[in-house]
N, C-alpha and C positions, 0 to 999 in steps of 0.2 A: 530640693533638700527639705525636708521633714521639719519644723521647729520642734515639735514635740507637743504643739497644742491644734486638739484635732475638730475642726472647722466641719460639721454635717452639712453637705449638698442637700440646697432644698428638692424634693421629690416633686416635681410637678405634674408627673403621670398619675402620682395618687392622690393628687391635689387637695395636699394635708398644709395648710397654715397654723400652724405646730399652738404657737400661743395662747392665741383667741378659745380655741374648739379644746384646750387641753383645760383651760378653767372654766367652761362650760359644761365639760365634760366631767371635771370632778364635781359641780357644784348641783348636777344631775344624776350620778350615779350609784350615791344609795339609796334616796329615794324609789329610783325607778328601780335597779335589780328587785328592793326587798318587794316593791309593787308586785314586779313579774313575778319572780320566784318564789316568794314566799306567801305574799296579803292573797291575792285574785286565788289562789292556787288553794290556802288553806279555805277562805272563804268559802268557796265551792265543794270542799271536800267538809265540814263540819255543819253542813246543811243540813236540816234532819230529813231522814228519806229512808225507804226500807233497803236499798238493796244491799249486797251483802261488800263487806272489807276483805275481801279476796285476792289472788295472787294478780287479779286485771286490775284492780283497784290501786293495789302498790307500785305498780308497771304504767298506768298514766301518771301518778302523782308524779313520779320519776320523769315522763315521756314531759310533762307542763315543767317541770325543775329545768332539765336539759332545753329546751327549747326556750323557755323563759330567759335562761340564763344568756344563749345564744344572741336572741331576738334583744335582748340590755346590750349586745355588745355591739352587733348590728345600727342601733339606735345612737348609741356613745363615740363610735370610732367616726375619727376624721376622713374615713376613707367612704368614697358612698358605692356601695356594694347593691347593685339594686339588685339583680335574681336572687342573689343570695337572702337578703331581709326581706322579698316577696316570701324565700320560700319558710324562712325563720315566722313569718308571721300566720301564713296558712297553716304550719304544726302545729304553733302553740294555742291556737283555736282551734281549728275542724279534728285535730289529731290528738289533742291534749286536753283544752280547758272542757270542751264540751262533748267531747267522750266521759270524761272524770264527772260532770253534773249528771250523765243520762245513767251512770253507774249508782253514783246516789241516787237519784229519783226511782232505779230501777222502773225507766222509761226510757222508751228507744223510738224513733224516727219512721224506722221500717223494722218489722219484727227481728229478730235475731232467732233463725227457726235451730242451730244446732245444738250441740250441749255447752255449759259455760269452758269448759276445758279451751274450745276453739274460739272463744274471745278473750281468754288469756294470751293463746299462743298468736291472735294480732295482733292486741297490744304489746307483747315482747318482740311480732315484726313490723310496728310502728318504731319502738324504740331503735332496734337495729336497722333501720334505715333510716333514721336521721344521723344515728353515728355515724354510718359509711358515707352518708353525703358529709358531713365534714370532716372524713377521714381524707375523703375526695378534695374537695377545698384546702385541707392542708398541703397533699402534694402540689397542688397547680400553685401554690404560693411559694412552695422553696424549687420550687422547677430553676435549675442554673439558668440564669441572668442571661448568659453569655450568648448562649446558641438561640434565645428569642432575640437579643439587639442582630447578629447575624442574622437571623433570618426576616425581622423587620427592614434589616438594609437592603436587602436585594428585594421586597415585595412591597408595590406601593399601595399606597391608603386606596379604599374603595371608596371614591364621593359619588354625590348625585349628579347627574348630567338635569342643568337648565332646561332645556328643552325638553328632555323626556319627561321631565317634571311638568311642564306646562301641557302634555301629553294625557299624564295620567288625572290633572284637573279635570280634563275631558272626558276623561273614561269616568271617572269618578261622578260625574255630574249627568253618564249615559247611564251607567250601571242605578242609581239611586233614583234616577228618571223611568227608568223600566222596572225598579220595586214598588214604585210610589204607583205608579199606572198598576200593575200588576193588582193591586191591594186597594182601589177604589179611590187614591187622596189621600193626600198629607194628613189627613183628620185621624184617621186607622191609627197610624202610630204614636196618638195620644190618647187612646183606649182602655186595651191589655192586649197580654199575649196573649189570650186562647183566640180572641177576634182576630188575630193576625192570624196564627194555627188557621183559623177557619178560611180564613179567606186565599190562601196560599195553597189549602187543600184540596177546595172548591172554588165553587163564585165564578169569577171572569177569568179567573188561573186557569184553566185547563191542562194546558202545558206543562204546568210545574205540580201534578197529581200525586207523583212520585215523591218519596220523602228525602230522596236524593236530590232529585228537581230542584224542591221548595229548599233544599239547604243551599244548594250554589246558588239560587236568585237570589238567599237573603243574604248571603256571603256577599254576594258580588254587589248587590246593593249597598254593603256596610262599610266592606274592607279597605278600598280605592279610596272612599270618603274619607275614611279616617288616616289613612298613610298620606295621603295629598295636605292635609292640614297637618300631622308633624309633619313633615319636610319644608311645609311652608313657615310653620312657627320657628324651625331650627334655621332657615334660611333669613328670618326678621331677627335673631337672637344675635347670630355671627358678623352679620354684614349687613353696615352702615347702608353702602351702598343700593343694597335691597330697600334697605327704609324707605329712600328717598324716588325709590323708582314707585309711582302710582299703580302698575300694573300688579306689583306682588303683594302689597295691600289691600287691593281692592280681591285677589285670589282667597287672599285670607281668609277676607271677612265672608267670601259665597261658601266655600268650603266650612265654616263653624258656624253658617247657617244651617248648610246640609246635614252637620252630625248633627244638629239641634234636632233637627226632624227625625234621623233615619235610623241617629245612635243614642236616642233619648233613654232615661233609666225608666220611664214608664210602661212603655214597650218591648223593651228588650231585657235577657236575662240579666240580673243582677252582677254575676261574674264577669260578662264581656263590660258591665259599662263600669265597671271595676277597671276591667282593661284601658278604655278610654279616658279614663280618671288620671292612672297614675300613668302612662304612657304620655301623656299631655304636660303633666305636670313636670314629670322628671325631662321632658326635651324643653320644656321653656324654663327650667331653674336645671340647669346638667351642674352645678359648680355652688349650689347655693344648700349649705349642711342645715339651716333650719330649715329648708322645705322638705330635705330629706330626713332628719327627725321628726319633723312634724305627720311627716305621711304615713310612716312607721308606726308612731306613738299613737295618731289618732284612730289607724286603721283595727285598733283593738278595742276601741269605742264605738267604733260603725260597726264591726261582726257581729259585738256582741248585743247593739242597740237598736239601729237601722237596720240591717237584715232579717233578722227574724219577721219583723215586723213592714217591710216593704211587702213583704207577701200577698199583702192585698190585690195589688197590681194586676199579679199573675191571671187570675179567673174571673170569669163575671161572678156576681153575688148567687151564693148559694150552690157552685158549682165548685167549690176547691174540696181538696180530699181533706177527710174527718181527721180530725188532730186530736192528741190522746192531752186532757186537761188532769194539772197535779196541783195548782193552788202554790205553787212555788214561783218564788222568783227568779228560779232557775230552767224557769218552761220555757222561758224562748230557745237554750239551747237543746231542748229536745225536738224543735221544728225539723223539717225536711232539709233545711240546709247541711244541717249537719249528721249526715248519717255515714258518712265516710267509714268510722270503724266498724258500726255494725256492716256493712256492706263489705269488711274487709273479711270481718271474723264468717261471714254467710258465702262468701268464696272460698274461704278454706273450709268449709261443711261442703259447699258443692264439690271440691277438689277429691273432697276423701271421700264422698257417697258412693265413687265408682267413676268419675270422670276424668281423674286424673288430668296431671298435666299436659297442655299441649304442645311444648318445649319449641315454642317459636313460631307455630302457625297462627295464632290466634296475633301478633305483633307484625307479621307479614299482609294479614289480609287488613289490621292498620293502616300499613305503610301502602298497599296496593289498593286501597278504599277506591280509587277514581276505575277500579275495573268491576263492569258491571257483572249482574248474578249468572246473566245470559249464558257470560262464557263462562263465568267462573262458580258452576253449581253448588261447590261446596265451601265457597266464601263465609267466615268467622263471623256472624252476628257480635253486635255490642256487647262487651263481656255482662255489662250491667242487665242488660237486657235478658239475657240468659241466663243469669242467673235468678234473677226475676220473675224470669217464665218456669222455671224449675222451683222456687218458693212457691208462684202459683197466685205470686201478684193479680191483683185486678190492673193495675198500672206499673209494668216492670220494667218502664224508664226510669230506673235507677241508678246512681252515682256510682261509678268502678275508679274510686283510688288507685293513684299509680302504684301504690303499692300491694294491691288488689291483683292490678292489669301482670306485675312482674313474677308476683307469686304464681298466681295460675298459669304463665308459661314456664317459667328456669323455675321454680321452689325457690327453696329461702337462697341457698347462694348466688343463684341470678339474680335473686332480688337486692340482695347485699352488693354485689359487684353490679347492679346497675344504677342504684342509687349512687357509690361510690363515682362512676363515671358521670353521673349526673352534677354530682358535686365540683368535680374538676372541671367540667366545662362549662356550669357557672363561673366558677372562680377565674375562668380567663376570661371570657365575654367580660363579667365584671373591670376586669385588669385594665381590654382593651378599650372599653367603653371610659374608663378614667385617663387616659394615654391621651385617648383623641379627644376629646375637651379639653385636654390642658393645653395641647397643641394648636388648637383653631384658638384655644383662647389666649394665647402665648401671640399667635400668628395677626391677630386683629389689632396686639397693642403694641406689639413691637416693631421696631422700624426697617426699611427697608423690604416693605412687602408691594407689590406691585398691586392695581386696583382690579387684575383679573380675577388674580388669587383671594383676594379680598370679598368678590363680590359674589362667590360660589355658593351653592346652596348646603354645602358641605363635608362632613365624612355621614357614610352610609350606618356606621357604629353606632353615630350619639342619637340616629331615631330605632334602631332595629334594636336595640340593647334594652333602652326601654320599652317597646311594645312587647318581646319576649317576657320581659319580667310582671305586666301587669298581665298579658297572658297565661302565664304560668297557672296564676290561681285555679285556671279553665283545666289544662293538662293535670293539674295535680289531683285536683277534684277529680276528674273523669266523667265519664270512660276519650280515650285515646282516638279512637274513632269518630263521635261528636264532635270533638278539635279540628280533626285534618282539613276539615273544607276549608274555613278560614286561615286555617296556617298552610295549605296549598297559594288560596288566593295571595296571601300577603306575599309568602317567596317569590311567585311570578311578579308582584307589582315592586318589592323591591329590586328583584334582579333587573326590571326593565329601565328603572332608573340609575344605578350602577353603571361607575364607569372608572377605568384606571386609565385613560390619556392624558388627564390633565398634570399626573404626577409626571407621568412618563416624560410628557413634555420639559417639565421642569426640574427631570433627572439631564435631560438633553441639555440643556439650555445653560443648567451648570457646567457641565463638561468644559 
């Protein structure tokens, strides 16, 4: 029977400790909104610069508002939403704040060969696809309750199997041993990248000649390394037990040797060790809101500070491409990094020159990237790429935004309704990835758990949830195709550790 006073069930899937994080929360949120939405925003936009206040102009101020505003709430709420505030954070820099400076500066990255009309109408289809991804995210949040506990009840959690895991340390440590050989010594990958380019091309590579080659040896050298260290990090987080055994320690520390060497930010592109970064971070703090504010917060001080200027890495001296100088302190964001919208508004010039859309094939020969040209003669070059080669680039490995990639095949309502679907199924990965940490975190302190269960390396969610989210950066950026190798390898290396027995067992055992 009812008293009449109504008791709130704490939420421990969305592992909100209502209190603490609500007076943190207010005691940071007009600070930061006026920060994002208002200071960064106008700053940038009253810079003196010639280009022109145009109908692009009022369509990013907007796109950095919306996104700003987004990425405060991201930052504020008790709930840690990683794909989601990955992808809140990539808008409101690559899509927003630093589109809006190259519009002031009337500087751009990579030319913008059409007429200004077609950089209007991308930043009107930048806007509209961040609305539809959380037009997306709002459905997946009022999705009825009901039929996800039903359908959780009948399907159990996907953990890591122990052994397959001790498994892929092995791969992991053969795959990284055959890059490191491949490439002369551990020395290479604290050089740059064009040295690695080179050596991968040539040199004692032969085998790996092709630029498909050289992309699975550097995958398969990278990817095993770094999934075998989350799962081991997630496995020292959950369970005591692991602590105490020497073996999984000692796994530890050779594996975060390995990425030291293989997935250093010296050597490797800025975005994957972005990947690395927050993929690391969020599986050794899954339940911890100041690491995920912090990671948020500060990752709009590394876009805009540290990346431009890591640049150097990239080439040997005197060999990087000619960078256009404006004497503002707005020029880092007119670096290479951020050319996403002119490369957005220079696909909708290639679209309408007479190429029209490819309404799907150019997203299939994506999805079928591991079939070679042999058989498949008419296989979809990188959208970036191609588009690049029709500008008439000297170097037209160029960045094709996803929202680039969705335009040139479905036009804007594919692109709208993909984004949207994109948004909803962050919004669940997020959901489940909140689920399964409150549970193993529930399951470690509560009583009556047995020391099997205990000693498991975990759910398959709280590492794959994060590496999707610090991945993302890569996918959003572009082009789609430069992704696949690595997000092939990673699916094979988690499916191989996946496994649903241990639930089964212990649906059995309750009976």
């Amino acid at each position: 029977m009812s008293t009449g006073t109504r008791t709130p069930a704490p939420r421990q899937h969305e592992g909100a400790w209502a209190p603490p994080r609500a007076v943190l929360s207010r005691a940071l949120a007009v600070p930061l909104v006026a920060a994002l939405v208002a200071v960064l925003p106008a700053a940038v936009a009253t810079q003196p610069g010639p280009g022109p206040h145009d109908a692009a102009y009022w369509l990013q101020l907007a796109t950095c508002a919306y996104s700003g505003t987004r990425l405060a709430a991201m930052v504020l709420t008790g709930h840690r939403r990683l794909i989601q505030g990955a992808f809140w954070l990539f808008c409101y820099i690559a899509m927003g704040i630093a589109p809006l400076a190259q519009t002031v500066l009337d500087s751009t990255p990579t030319p913008v060969v059409g007429p200004r009309a077609d950089t209007v109408l991308a930043s009107a289809l930048v806007l509209a696809g961040i609305v539809a991804f959380d037009v997306g995210a709002l459905l997946a949040r009022h999705r009825p309750p009901l039929r996800s506990r039903m359908y959780e009840r009948h399907r159990p959690p996907a953990v890591v199997h122990r052994r397959r895991l001790y498994l892929l340390c092995v791969l992991a440590l053969a795959g990284s041993g055959l890059l490191t050989a491949e490439l002369g010594g551990p020395a290479v990958f604290f050089s740059n990248r064009q040295e690695i380019s080179e050596s991968l091309a040539g040199g004692a590579g032969a085998r790996a000649t092709s630029q498909a080659g050289s992309a699975f040896l550097r995958g398969f050298g990278t990817v095993p390394a770094l999934l075998a260290l989350l799962f081991l990090t997630r496995w020292l987080v959950v369970s005591r037990a692991a602590r105490r055994r020497p073996l999984v320690p000692v796994l530890w520390l050779a594996m975060l040797a390995l990425n030291a060497v293989v997935n250093n930010p010296v050597s490797n592109p800025r975005y994957w060790f972005l990947t690395v970064l927050f993929s690391l971070l969020f599986t050794a703090f899954p339940r911890s809101p100041v690491m995920y504010r912090a990671a948020l917060a500060t990752g709009v001080a590394v876009a805009l500070v540290i990346f431009p200027f890591a640049d150097r890495f990239r080439y040997e001296e005197g060999t990087d491409r000619p960078r256009q100088t404006t004497g503002s302190v707005l020029e880092p964001l007119t670096m290479k990094d951020y050319d996403q919208t002119g490369m957005l508004a220079n696909t909708v010039t290639f679209v309408r020159s007479g190429e029209g859309h490819s309404y799907g094939r150019q997203l299939s020969g994506t999805a079928l990237f591991f079939v070679p040209r042999s058989v498949w003669a008419g296989k979809p070059h990188d959208p970036g790429t191609r588009v690049g080669e029709w500008m008439g680039m000297p170097y037209p490995n160029l960045s094709s935004p996803l929202w680039a990639e969705l335009w040139l095949d479905f036009g804007p309502l594919g692109m709208v309704s993909g984004f949207a679907a994109v948004g909803y199924g962050a919004a669940r990965a997020d959901r489940r990835y909140a689920r399964r940490t409150a549970q193993e975190a529930a399951a470690a302190q509560g009583p009556g758990r047995g020391p099997r269960e205990r000693a498991g390396p975990g759910s398959v969610a709280a590492v794959a949830v994060p590496l999707v989210a610090g991945y993302s950066f890569i996918l959003l950026r572009g082009s789609l195709l430069q992704g696949m190798g690595r997000v092939a390898i990673a699916v094979l290396c988690v499916a191989f550790v996946t496994t649903f027995r241990q639930s089964r067992e212990g649906r059995s055992s309750g009976r």
